[in-house]
KOLPA-31791 format. One line per 2 residues: their letters; for each residue x, y, z of N, C-alpha, C. Coordinates in steps of 0.05 Angstrom, whole numbers. Layout:
REM KOLPA-31791
A = X/Y/Z/X/Y/Z/X/Y/Z; ... .
This chain:
REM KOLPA-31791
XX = 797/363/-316/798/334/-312/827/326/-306; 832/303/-290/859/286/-296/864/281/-311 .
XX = 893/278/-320/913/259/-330/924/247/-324; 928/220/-327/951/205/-330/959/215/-294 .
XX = 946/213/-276/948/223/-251/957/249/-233; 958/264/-251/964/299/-252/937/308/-247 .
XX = 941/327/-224/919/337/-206/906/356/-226; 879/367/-223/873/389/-234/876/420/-226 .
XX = 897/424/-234/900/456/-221/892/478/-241; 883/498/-226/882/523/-255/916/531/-258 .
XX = 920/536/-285/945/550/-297/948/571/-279; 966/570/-271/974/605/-256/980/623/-269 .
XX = 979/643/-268/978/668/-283/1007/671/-302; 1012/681/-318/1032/689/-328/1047/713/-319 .
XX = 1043/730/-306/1058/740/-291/1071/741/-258; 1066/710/-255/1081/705/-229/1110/715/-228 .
XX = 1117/716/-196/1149/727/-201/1161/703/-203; 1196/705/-212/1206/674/-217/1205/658/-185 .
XX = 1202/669/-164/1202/650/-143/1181/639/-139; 1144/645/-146/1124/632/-150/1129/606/-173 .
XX = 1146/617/-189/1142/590/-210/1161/575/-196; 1181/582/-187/1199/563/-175/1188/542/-150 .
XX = 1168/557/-141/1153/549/-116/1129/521/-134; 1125/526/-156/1104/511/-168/1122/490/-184 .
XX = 1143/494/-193/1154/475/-194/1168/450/-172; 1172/466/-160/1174/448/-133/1160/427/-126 .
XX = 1136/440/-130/1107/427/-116/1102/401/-137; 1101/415/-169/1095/397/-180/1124/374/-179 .
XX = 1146/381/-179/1165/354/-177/1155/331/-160; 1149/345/-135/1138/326/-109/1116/316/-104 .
XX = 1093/319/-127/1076/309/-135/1081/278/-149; 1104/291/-177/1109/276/-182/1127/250/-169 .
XX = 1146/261/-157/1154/235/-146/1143/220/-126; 1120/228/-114/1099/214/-98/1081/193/-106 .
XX = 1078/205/-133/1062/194/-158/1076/166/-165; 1103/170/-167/1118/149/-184/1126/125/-155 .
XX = 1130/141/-137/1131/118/-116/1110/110/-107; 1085/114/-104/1064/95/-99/1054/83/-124 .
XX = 1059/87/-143/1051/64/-176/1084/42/-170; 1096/49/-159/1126/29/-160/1115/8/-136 .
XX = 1105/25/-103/1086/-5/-95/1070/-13/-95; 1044/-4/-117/1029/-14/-128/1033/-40/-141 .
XX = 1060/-29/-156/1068/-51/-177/1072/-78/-162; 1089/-73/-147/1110/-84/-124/1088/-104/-104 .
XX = 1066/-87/-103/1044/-111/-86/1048/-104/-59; 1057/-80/-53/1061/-72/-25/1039/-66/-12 .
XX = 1029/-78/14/1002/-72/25/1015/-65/66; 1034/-47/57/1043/-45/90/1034/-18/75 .
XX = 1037/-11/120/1026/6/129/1034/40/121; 1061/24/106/1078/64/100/1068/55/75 .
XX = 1053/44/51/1048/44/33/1019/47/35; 1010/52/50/979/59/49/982/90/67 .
XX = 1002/101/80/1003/120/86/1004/139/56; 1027/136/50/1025/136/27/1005/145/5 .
XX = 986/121/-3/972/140/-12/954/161/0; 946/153/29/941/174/39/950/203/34 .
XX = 970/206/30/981/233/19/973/238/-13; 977/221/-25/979/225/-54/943/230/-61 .
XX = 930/216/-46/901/216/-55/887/249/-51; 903/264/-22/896/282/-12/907/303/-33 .
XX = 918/306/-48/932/318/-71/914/314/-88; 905/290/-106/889/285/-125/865/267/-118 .
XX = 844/269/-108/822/252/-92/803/243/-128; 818/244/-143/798/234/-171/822/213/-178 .
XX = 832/204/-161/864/187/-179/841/160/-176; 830/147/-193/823/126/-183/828/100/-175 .
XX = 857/98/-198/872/70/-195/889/72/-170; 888/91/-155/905/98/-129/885/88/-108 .
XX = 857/103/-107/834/84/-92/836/56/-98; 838/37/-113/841/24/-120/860/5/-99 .
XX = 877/21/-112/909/-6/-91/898/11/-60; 888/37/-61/883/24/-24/863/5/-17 .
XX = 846/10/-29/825/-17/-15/841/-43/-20; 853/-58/-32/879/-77/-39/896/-75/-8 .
XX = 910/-52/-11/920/-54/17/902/-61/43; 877/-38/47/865/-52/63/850/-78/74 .
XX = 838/-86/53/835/-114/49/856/-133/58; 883/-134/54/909/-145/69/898/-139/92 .
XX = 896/-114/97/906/-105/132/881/-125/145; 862/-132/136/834/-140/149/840/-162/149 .
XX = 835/-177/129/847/-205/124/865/-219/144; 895/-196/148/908/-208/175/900/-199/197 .
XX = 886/-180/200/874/-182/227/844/-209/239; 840/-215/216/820/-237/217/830/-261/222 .
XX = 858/-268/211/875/-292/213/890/-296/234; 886/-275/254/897/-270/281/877/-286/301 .
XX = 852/-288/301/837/-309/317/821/-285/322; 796/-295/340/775/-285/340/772/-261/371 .
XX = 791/-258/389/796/-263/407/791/-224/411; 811/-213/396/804/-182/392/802/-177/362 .
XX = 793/-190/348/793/-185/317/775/-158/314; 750/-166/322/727/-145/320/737/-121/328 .
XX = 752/-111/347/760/-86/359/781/-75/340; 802/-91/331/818/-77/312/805/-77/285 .
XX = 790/-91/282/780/-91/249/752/-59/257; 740/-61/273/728/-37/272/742/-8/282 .
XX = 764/-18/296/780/14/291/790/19/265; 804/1/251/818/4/217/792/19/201 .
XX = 769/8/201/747/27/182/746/51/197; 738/53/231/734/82/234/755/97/226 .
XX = 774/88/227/802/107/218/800/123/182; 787/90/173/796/94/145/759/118/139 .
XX = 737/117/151/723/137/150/735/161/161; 744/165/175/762/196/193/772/205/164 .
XX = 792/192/154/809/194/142/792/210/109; 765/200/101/757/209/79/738/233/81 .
XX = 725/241/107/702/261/120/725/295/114; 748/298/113/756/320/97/753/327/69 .
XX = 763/296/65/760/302/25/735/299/20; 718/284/20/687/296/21/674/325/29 .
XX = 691/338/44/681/365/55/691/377/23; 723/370/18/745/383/0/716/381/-29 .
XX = 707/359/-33/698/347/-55/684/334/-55; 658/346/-49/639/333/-41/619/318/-73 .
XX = 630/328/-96/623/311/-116/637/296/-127; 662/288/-114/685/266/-128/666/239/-122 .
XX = 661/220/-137/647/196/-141/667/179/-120; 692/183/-128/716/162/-119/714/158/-93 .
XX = 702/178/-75/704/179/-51/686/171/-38; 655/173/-49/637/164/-43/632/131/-46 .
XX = 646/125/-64/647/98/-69/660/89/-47; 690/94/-43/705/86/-25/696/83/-1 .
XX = 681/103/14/667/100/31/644/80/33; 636/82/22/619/59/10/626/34/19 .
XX = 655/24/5/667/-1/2/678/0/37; 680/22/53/698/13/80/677/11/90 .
XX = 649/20/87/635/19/112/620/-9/107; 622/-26/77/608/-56/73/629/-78/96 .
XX = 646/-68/92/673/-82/110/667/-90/141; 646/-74/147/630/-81/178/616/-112/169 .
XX = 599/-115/153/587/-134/145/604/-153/148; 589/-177/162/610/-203/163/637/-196/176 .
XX = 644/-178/178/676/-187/189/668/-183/227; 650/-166/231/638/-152/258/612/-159/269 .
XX = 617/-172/287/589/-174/299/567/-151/298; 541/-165/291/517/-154/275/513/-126/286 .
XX = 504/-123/317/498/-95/331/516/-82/325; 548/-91/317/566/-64/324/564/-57/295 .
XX = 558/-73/275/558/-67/245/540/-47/237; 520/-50/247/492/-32/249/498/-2/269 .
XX = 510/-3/281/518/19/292/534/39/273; 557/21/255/571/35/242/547/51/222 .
XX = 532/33/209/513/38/189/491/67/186; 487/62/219/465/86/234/485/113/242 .
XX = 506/112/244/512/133/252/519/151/223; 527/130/204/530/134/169/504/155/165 .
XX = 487/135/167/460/155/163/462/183/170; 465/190/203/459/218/216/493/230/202 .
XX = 507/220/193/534/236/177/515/255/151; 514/228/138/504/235/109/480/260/118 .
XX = 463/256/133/438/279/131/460/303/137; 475/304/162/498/328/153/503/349/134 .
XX = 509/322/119/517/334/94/516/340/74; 476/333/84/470/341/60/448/368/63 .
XX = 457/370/91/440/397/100/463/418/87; 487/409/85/505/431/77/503/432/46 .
XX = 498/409/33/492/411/-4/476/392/-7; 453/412/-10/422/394/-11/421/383/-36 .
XX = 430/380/-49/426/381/-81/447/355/-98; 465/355/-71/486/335/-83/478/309/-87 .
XX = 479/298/-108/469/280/-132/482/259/-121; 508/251/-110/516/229/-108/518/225/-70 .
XX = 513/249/-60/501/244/-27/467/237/-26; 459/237/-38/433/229/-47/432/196/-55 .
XX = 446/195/-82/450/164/-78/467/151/-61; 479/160/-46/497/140/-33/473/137/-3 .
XX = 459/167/9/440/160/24/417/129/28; 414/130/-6/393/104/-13/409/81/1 .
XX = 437/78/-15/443/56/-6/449/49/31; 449/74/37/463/67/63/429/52/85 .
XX = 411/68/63/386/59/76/374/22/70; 385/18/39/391/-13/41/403/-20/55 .
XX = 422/-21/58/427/-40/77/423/-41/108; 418/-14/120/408/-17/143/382/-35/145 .
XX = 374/-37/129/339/-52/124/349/-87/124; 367/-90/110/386/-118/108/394/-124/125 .
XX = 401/-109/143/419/-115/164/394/-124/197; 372/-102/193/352/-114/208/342/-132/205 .
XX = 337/-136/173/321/-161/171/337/-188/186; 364/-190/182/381/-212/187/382/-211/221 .
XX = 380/-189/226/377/-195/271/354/-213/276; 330/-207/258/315/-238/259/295/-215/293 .
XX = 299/-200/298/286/-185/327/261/-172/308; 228/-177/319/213/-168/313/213/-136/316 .
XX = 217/-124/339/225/-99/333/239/-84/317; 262/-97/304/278/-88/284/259/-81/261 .
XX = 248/-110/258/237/-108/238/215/-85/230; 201/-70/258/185/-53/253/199/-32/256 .
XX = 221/-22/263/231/-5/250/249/-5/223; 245/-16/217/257/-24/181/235/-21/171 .
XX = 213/-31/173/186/-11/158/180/23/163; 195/25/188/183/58/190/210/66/187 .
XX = 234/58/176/261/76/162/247/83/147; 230/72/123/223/81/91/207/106/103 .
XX = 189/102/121/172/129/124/186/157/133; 203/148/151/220/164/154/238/185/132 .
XX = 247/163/117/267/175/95/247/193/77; 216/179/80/201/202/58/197/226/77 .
XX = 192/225/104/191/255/109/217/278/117; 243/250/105/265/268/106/255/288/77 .
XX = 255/271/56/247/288/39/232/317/35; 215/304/54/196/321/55/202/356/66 .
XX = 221/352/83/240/366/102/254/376/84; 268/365/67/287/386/49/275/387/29 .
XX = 248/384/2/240/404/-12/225/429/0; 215/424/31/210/451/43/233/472/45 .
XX = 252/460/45/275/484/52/282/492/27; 286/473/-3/286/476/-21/272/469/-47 .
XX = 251/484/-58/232/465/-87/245/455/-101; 270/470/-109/292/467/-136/306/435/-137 .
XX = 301/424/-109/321/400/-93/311/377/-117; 317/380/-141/320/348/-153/316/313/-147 .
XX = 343/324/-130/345/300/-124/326/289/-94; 313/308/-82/301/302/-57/276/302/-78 .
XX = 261/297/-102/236/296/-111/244/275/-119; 272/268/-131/269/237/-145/272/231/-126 .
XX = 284/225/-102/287/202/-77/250/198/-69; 239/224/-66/220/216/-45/196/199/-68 .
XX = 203/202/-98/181/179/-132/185/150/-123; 213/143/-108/221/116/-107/211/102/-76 .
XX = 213/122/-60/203/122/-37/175/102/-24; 156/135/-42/121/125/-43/119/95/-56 .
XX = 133/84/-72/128/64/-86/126/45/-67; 156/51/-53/169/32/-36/155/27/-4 .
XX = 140/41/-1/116/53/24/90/40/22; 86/40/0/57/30/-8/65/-1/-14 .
XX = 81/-10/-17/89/-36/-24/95/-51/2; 110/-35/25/119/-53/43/83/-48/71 .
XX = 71/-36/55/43/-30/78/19/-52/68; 23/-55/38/7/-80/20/-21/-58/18 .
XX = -13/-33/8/-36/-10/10/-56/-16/-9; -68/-9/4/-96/-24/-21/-109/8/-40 .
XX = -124/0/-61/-131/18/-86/-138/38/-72; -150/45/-49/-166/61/-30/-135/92/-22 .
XX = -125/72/-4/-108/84/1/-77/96/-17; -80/79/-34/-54/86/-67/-74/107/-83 .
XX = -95/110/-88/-110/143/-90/-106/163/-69; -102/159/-46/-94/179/-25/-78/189/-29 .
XX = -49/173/-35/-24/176/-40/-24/196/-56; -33/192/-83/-29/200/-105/-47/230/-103 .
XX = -65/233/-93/-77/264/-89/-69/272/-71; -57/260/-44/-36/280/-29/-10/291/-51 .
XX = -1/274/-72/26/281/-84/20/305/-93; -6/301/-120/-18/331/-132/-24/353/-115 .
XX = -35/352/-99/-28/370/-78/-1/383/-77; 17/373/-61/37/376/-65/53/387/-83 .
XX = 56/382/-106/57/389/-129/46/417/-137; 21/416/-134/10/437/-145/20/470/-127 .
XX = 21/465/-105/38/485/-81/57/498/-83; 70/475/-89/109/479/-97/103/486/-129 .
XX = 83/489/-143/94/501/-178/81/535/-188; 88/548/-154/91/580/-153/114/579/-169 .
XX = 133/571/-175/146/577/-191/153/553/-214; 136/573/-230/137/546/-263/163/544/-267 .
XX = 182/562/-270/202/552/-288/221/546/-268; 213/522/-251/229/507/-240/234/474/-259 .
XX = 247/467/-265/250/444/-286/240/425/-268; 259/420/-251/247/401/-220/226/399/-213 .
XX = 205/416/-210/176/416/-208/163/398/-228; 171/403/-252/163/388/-271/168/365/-281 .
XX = 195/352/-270/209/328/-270/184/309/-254; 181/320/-236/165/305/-214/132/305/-217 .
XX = 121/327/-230/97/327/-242/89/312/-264; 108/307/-286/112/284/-309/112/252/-289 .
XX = 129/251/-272/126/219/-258/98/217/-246; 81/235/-234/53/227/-227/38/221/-245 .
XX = 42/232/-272/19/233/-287/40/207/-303; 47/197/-298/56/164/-316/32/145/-292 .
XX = 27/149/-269/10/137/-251/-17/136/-270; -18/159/-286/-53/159/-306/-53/160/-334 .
XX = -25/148/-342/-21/132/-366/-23/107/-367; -39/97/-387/-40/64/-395/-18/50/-392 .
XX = 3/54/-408/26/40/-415/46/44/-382; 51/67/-371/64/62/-345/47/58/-320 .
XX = 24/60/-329/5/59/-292/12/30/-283; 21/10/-294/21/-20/-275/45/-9/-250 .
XX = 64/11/-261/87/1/-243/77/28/-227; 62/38/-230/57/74/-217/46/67/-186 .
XX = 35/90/-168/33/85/-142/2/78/-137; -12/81/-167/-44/74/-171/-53/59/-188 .
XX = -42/43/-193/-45/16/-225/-64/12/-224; -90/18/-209/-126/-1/-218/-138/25/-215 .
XX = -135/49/-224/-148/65/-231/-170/58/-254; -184/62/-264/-210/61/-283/-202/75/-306 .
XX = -207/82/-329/-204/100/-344/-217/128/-344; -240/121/-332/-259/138/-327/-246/164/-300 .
XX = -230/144/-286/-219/164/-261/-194/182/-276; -187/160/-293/-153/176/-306/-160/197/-311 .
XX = -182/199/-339/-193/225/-347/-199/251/-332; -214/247/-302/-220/257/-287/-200/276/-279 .
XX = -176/258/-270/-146/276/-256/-142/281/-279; -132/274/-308/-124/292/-328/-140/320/-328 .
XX = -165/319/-337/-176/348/-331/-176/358/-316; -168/352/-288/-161/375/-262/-133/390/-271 .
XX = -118/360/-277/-90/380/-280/-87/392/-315; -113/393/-333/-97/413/-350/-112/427/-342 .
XX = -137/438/-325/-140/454/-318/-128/478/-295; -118/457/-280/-95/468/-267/-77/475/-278 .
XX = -64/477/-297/-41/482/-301/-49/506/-334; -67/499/-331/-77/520/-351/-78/558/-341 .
XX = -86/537/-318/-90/575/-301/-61/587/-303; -35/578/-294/-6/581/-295/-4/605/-318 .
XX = -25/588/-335/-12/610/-365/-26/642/-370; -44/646/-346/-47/679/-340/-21/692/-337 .
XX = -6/686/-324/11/701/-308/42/702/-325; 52/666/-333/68/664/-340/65/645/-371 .
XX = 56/657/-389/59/654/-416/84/654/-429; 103/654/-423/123/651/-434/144/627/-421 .
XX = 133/611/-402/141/593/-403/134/564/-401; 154/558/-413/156/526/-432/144/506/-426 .
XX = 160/499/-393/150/477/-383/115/471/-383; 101/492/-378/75/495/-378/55/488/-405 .
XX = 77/495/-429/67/479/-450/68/453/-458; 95/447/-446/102/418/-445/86/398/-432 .
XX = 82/411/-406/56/396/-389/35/392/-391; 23/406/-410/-2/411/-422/0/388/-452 .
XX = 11/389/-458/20/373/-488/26/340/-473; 37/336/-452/45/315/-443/18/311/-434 .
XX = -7/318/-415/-24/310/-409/-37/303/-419; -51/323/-453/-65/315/-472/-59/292/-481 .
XX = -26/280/-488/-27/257/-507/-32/240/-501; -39/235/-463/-48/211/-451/-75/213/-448 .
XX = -97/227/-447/-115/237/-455/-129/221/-486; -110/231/-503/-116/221/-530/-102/189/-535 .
XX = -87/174/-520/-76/147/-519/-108/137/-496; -118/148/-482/-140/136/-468/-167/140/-491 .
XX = -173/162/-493/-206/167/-517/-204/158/-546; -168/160/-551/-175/143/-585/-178/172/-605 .
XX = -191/188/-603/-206/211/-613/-194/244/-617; -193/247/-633/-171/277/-622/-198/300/-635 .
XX = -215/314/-620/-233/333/-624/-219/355/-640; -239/376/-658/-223/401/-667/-215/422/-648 .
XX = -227/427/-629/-221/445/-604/-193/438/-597; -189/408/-586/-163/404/-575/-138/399/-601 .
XX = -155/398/-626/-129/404/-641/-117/427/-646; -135/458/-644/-133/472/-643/-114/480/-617 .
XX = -122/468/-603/-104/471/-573/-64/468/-576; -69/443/-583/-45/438/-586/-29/448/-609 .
XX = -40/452/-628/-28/471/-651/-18/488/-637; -30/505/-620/-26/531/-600/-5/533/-586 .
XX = -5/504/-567/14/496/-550/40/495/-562; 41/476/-584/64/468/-597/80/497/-620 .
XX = 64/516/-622/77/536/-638/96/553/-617; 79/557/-592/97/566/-567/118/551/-561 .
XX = 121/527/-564/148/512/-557/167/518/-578; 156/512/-592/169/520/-615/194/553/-623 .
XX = 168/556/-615/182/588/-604/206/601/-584; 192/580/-553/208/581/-525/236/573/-521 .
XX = 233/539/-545/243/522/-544/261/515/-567; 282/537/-579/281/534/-598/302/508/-619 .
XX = 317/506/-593/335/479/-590/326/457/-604; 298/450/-595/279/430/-601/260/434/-617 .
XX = 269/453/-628/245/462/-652/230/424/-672; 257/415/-681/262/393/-700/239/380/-684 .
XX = 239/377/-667/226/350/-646/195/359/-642; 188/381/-635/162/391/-644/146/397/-667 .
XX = 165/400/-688/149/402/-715/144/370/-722; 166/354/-715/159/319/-723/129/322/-708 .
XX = 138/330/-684/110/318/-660/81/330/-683; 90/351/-680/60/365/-698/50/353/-724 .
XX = 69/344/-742/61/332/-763/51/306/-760; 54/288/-736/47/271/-728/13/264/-729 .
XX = 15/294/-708/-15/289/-695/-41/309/-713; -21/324/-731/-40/333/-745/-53/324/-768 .
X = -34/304/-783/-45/289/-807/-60/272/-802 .
């Protein structure tokens, strides 16, 4: 981690020769005095152009300095501000070269660091800067080309947690930004971005099951699909047995955690207490039951092959208790079941032993 604005380097070895350390001290002096002159025009309220160069350098050294992101957007903000106070005449042209510059400028350190938050944010904050200051089409242009970046890069790290969220947002506001053109066409493609973005998903858990974050994007998605179509009970059951499907395909390999992240969010769709907000809220009780026993029977089969793992107990134990929150009733067979289930976790799981013996004493007294 940082300090106090000191980069994170590994220690170099102890047997460097003295001209390596001499070379690292070097480096680190000029760190530091880089360091101490951009906090001096920080202080100072300097928002020119060698002071945003500036941190340009210093950020490229430490891209986690935050309070350094900080005074640049400060600077840039100045730089916009006077180019806005200049009249309207070429404003738009220089105010949208300053962001393309200031995106150029961060598409390395993103490559450098593609999980530094600071940068994603920042980017973030230059590309809202189209909004209002730029006429609408060219703002939306910046927005759409954002989009075909980010898929980029996330073909290069499918998995990255904060290219994932920053994708969502970039897909708000493209949707904001059509709605406000007020063009009926826009507007029908702002209903078919959402479909789109689900068969982006769709596209990268095929390349990858393990993809996390492409199973949670595509949970928020369906919601968001079935909501903007006004899908009726008919078709929000379709949904939801295309998902199991799905699901069931991709869990050749049980001890994927991810598989099971996303198998737990369907089956809140055939729980009481979460089905209002799920992708099938007027299911029957009579239907819930129905998919519960497909999937502990499904998932029962799993345990020929691979008995020794967890998740499979867990899923089985998570199914039953909604099962038993719907019938009221807990039979001797299925107590016997879960006794079963829960000694194997117990076993697998041994971290959480505490948390399964509570669970067991619970349901057995």
């Amino acid at each position: 981690m940082t300090s106090h604005g000191v980069p994170r380097n590994a220690a170099p070895p102890h047997d460097r020769t003295e001209e390596a350390r001499k070379r690292e001290r070097q480096k680190i002096q000029k760190y530091r005095d880089l360091d101490h002159l951009v906090r001096t025009k920080k202080t100072e309220h300097d928002y020119t152009e060698d002071a945003l160069k500036k941190t340009s350098e210093l950020l490229t050294e430490n891209a986690e300095y935050y309070s350094i992101w900080n005074y640049r957007r400060l600077i840039l903000q100045s730089q916009l501000d006077n180019i806005s106070a200049t009249g309207p005449a070429h404003h738009a042209e220089s105010i949208g070269q300053l962001i393309q510059e200031e995106l150029t400028f961060l598409v390395p350190l993103l490559r450098q660091f593609p999980k530094c938050y600071w940068i994603w944010n920042h980017r973030l904050w230059a590309l809202k800067q189209t909004v209002g200051r730029l006429p609408l089409p060219q703002a939306l242009r910046f927005w759409q080309e954002e989009l075909a970046l980010v898929g980029k890069m996330l073909s290069l790290d499918a998995r990255n947690f904060h290219g994932w969220g920053y994708r969502r947002e970039i897909v708000d506001v493209l949707e904001s930004l059509g709605s406000e053109a007020g063009d009926p066409s826009v507007e029908v493609k702002e209903n078919r971005l959402t479909e789109d973005e689900l068969n982006y998903t769709t596209k990268m858990i095929g390349a990858n099951l393990s993809n996390f974050s492409a199973w949670h994007n595509r949970s928020k998605l369906i919601l968001k699909m079935l909501d903007e179509r006004s899908a009726d009970d008919a078709e929000r059951r379709k949904m939801l047995d295309n998902e199991l499907k799905l699901i069931h395909r991709a869990l050749i390999d049980p001890y994927d955690q991810s598989l099971w992240f996303y198998h737990q969010n369907l089956m809140c769709t055939l729980d009481r207490a979460t089905a209002p907000k799920g992708m099938a809220p007027n299911l029957s009780d009579e239907t819930r039951l129905e998919y519960l026993k497909g999937e502990i029977d499904a998932i029962t089969e799993l345990l020929d092959e691979e008995e020794d793992c967890k998740w499979i107990y867990q899923a089985l134990l998570e199914c039953t208790l909604i099962v038993l929150n719907i019938q009221g009733a807990v039979s001797a067979r299925v107590k016997r079941d879960i006794s079963d289930w829960l000694s194997n976790l117990k076993r697998l799981d041994p971290l959480r032993r505490g948390r399964w013996e509570d669970l067991e004493r619970s349901l057995m007294t």
